[in-house]
C-alpha positions in Angstrom: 0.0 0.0 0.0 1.6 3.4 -0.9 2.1 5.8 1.7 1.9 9.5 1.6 4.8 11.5 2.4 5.3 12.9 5.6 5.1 16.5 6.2 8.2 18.5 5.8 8.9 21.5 8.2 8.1 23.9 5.9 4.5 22.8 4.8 3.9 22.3 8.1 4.7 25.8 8.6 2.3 27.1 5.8 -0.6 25.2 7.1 0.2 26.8 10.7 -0.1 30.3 9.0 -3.3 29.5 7.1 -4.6 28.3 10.5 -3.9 31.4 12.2 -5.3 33.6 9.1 -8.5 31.9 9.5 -8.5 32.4 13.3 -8.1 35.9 12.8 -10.1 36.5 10.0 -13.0 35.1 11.9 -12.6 36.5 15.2 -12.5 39.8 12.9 -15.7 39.1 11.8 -17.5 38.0 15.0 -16.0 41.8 16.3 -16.9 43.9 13.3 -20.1 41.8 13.5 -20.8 42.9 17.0 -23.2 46.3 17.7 -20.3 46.6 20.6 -17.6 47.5 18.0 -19.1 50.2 17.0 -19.6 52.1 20.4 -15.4 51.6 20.4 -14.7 52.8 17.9 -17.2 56.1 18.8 -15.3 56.1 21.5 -19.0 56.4 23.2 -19.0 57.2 27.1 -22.5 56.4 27.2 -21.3 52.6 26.8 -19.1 52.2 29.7 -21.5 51.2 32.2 -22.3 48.6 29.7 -19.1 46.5 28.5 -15.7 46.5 28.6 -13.2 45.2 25.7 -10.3 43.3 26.0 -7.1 43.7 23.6 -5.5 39.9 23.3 -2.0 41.4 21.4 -1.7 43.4 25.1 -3.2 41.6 27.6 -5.2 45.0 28.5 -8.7 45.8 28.9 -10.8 49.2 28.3 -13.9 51.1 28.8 -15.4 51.3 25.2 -14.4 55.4 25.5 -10.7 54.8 26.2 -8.8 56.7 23.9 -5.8 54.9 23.2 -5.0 53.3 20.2 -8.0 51.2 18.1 -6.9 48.0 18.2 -7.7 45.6 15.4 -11.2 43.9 15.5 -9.4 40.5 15.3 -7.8 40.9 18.4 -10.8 42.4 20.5 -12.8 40.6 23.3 -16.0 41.8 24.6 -16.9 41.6 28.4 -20.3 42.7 30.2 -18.0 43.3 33.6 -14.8 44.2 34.3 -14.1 41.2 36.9 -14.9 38.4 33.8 -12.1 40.2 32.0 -10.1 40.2 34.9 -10.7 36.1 35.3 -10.1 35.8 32.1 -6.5 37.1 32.6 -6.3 40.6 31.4 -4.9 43.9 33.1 -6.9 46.9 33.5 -5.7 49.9 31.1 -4.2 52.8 33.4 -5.4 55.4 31.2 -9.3 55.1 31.5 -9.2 52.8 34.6 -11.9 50.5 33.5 -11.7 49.1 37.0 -12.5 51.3 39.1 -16.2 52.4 39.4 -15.9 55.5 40.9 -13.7 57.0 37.9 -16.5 59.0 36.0 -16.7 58.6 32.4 -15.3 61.3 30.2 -19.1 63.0 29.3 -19.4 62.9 33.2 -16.2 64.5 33.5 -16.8 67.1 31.2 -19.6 68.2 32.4 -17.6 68.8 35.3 -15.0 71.4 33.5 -17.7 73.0 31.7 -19.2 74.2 35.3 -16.0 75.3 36.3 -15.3 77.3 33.3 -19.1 78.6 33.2 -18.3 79.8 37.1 -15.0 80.6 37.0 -13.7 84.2 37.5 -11.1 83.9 35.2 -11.2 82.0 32.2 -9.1 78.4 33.3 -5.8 77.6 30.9 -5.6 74.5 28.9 -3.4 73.2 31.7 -5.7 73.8 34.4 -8.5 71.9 33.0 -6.1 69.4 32.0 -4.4 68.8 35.6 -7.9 68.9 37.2 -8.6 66.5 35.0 -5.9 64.5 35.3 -5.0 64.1 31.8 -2.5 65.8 29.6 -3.5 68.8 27.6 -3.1 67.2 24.7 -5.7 64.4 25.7 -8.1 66.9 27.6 -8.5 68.9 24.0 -9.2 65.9 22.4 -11.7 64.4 24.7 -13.5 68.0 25.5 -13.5 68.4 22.0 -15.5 65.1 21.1 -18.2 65.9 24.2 -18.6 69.2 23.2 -18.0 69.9 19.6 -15.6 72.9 20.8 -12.1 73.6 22.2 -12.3 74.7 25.8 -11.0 78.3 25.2 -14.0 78.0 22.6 -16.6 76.9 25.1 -15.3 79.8 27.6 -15.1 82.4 25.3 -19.2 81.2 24.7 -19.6 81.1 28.1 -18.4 84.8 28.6 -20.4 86.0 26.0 -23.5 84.7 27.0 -22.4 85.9 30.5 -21.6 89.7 28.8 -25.0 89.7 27.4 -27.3 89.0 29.8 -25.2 91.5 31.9 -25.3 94.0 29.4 -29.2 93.7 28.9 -29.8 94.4 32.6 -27.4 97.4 32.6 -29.5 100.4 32.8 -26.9 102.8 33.3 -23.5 103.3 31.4 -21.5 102.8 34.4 -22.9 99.4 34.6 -21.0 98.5 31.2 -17.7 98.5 32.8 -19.1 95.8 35.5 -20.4 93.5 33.1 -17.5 93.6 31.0 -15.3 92.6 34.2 -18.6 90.2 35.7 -18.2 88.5 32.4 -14.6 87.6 33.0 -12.9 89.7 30.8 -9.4 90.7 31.8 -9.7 94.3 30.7 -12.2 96.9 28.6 -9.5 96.8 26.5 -9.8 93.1 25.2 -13.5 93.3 25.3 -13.2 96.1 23.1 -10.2 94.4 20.5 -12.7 91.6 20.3 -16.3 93.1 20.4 -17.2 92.8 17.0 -16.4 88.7 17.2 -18.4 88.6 20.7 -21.2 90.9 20.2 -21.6 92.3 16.6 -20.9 95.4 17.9 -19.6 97.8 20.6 -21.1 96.3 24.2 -22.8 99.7 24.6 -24.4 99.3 21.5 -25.2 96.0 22.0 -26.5 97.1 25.7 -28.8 100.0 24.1 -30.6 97.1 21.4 -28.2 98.5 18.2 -28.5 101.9 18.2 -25.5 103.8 16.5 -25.1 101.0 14.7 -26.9 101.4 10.9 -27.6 98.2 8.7 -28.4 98.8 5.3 -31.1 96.5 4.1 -33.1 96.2 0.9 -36.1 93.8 0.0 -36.5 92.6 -4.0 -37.6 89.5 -5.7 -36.1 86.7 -6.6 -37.1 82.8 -7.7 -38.0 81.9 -4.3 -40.0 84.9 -4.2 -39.4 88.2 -1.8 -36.2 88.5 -0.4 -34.4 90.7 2.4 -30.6 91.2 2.3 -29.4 93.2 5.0 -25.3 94.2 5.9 -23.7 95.7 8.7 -20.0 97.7 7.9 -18.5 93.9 8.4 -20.7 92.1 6.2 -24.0 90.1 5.0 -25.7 89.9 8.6 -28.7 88.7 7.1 -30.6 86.9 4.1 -34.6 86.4 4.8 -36.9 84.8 2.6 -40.6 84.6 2.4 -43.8 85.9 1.4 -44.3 89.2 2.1 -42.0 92.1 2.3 -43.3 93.6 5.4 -43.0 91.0 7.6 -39.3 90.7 6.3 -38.4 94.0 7.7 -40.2 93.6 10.7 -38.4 90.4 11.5 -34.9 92.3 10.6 -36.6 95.1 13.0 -36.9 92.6 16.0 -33.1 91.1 15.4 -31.7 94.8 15.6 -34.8 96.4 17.7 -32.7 100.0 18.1 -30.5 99.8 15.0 -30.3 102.5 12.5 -31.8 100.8 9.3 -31.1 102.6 6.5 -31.8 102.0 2.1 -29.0 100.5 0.4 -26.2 103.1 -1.5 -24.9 101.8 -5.1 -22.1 99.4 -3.3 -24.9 97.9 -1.1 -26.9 97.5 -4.6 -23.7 95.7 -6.2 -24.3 93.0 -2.9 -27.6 92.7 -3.4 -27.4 91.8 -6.7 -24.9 88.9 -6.1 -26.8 87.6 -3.0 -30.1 87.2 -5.7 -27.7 85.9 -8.3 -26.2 83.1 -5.9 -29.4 82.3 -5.0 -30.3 81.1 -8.9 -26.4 80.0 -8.9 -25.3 78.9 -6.1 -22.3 76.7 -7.9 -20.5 80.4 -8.7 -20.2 80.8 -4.9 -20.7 84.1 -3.0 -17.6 86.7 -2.6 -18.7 88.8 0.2 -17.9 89.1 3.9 -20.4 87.7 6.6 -21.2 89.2 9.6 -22.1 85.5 11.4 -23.1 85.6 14.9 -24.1 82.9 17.2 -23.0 80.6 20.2 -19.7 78.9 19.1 -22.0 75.5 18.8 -24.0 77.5 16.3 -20.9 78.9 14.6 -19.5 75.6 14.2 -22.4 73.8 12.4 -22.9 76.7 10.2 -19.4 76.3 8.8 -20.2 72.5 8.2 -23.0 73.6 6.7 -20.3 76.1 4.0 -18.5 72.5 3.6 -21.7 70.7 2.4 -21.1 71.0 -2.0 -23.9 72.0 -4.6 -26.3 69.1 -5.2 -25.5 67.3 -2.2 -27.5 66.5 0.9 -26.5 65.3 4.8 -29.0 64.2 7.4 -29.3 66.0 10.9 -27.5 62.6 12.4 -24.7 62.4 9.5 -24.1 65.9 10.3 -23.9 65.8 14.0 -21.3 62.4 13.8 -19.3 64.9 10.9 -18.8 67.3 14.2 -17.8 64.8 16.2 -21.3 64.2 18.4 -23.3 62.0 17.4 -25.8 62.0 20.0 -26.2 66.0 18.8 -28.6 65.7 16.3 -31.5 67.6 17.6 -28.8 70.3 18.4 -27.8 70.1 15.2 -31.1 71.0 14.2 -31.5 73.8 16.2 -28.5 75.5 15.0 -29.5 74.9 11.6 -33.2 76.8 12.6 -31.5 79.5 14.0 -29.4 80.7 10.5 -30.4 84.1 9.6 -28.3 83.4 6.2 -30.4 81.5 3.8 -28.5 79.9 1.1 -25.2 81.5 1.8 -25.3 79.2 5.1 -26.5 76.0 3.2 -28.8 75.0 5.8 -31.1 73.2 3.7 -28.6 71.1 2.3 -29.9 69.1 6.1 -32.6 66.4 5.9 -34.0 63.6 7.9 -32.7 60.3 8.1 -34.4 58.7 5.2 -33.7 61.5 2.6 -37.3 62.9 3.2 -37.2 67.3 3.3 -38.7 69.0 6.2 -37.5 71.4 8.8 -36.7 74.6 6.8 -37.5 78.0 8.3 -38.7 80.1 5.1 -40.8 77.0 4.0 -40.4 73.1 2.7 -41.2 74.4 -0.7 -38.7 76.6 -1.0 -36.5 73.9 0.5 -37.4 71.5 -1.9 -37.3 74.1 -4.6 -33.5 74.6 -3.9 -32.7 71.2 -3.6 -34.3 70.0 -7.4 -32.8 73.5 -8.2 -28.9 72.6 -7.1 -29.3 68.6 -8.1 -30.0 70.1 -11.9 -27.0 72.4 -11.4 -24.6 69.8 -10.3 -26.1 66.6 -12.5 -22.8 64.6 -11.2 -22.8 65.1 -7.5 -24.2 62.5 -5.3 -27.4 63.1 -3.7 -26.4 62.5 0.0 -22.9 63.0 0.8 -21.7 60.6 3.8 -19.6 61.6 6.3 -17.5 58.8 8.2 
């Protein structure tokens, strides 16, 4: 009877290696497979009361919003409790200390830093935060970041704006402007000042007295969506309303800038005008003209991602809130997105629900919809919803 050939060293060593690709390849899929992977690899706080993961190339086990390194899904092991990863023979991680209950997660903790900025005298450095965090600053920025949407010098410049306002709208008396500059927790009038037009719009004592000194030039035509408001301040568009009647367009300009001066456009304001209605019927040639954008910093920072969003395409509230980094923001998202007082030039409905369906528009669905068929013909080749990872 003929017998086979034993097995020489080196096909025993290729069969090894196939065995071991397998392994992994399947382990990879039972992780990538699991509803688990995706909370690591949000990095979601939210989940750590949930499960922990393992790491079998380090021996070391996590909270699902550890930030060190992704490890590969083939060598990742989920556990409902800390202690079954412990039996089974792994390490706690130092970093995120998935042992120790009493360690809050990071959305816990940074809810903490965001009090003590909000209450602080002084606006806290990087370092501060980062110390009474116990984390470097690098790792603080990125973890605030991710809860937040912000820097931290972002959030507390917020914070002391929204401080400076409502201080400034109880000031009665001109003396009281020096207070809230300093009640706001700026350093001196002198950096309130450098930086009023970024915090405010304008001067705090114009901002204290509803506008007044300050003029806007405004001027109401028609355009394909029908009556249209543009109105500028000396550092930009500060406004683009649509609707269907002209009257209530100044009257809602009137109730943003209650005591402004509001004046009829000169020939240069004309010139604007004219490219704001002409963007509006082509938006693919883009608008050169300076903004005058205010809102929160939250606000600030969606309506930039909103700039980002090109011609023809379309994001949902959710896509657009995981794009910024929070995806448990969506409703936020939305409000920002209600709150833009720049049609079209802040893209705003470029934003629709989850399953593609168009709602949520302040000036109208129609004229929602309208844009959207209008910008799909414009830009035949770009995708109708453009996903963010």
């Amino acid at each position: 009877m003929k017998q086979s050939a034993p097995s020489t060293p080196r096909s025993t060593s290729a069969a090894r290696t196939s065995n071991a690709a397998a392994l992994a390849a399947n382990r990879a899929q039972q992780t990538l497979a699991d509803p688990r992977w995706a909370d690591v690899q949000g990095r979601h706080a939210a989940a750590d009361s949930r499960f922990v993961y393992a790491v079998r190339s380090t021996g070391i086990f996590c909270r699902p919003s550890c930030s060190s390194r992704l490890a590969k899904p083939e060598n990742v092991r989920f556990f409902d409790t800390a202690a079954q990863a412990q039996a089974a023979g792994y390490r706690a991680c130092k970093r995120c200390q998935p042992d120790n209950p009493a360690k809050p997660s990071h959305a816990a903790l940074v809810a903490q830093l965001c009090g003590w900025i909000a209450t602080a005298e002084e606006e806290p450095s990087l370092a501060e935060l980062a110390e009474r965090a116990g984390m470097s600053p690098f790792h603080l920025q990125r973890v605030f970041k991710a809860a937040v949407g912000v820097s931290p010098k972002a959030y507390a410049k917020a914070q002391r704006r929204q401080r400076l306002q409502t201080a400034l709208g109880d000031a009665q008396e001109a003396p009281r402007v020096i207070d809230a500059i300093f009640d706001a927790g700026f350093a001196s009038t002198a950096q309130l000042y450098r930086d009023s037009q970024a915090v405010l719009g304008m001067t705090p004592r114009q901002y204290r007295t509803g506008g007044v000194a300050q003029q806007i030039r405004f001027g109401v035509a028609e355009c394909s969506l029908g009556p249209i408001l543009v109105a500028a301040t000396a550092q930009g568009i500060c406004a683009i309303l649509l609707g269907d009647d002209a009257d209530a367009l100044v009257q809602d300009l009137q109730q943003r800038f209650p005591k402004a001066q509001l004046a009829g456009g000169d020939a240069d304001f004309e010139r604007w005008m004219a490219q704001v209605i002409g963007f509006v019927d082509e938006p693919t040639r883009g608008l050169a003209l300076p903004l005058d954008v205010r809102g929160t910093a939250f606000q600030q920072q969606v309506w930039q991602a909103l700039r980002l969003i090109p011609v023809g395409s379309t994001v949902s509230y959710s896509e657009l809130a995981r794009k910024l980094g929070m995806p448990q923001a969506s409703r936020a998202v939305a409000g920002a997105c209600a709150a833009n007082a720049l049609a079209v030039a802040i893209p705003c409905h470029r934003v629709v629900r989850n399953d593609g369906g168009i709602s949520g528009y302040r000036w109208g669905v129609e004229r929602k919809r309208a844009l959207l068929q209008h910008e799909a013909e414009l830009a035949p080749q770009a995708p109708r919803v453009a996903r963010h990872g």
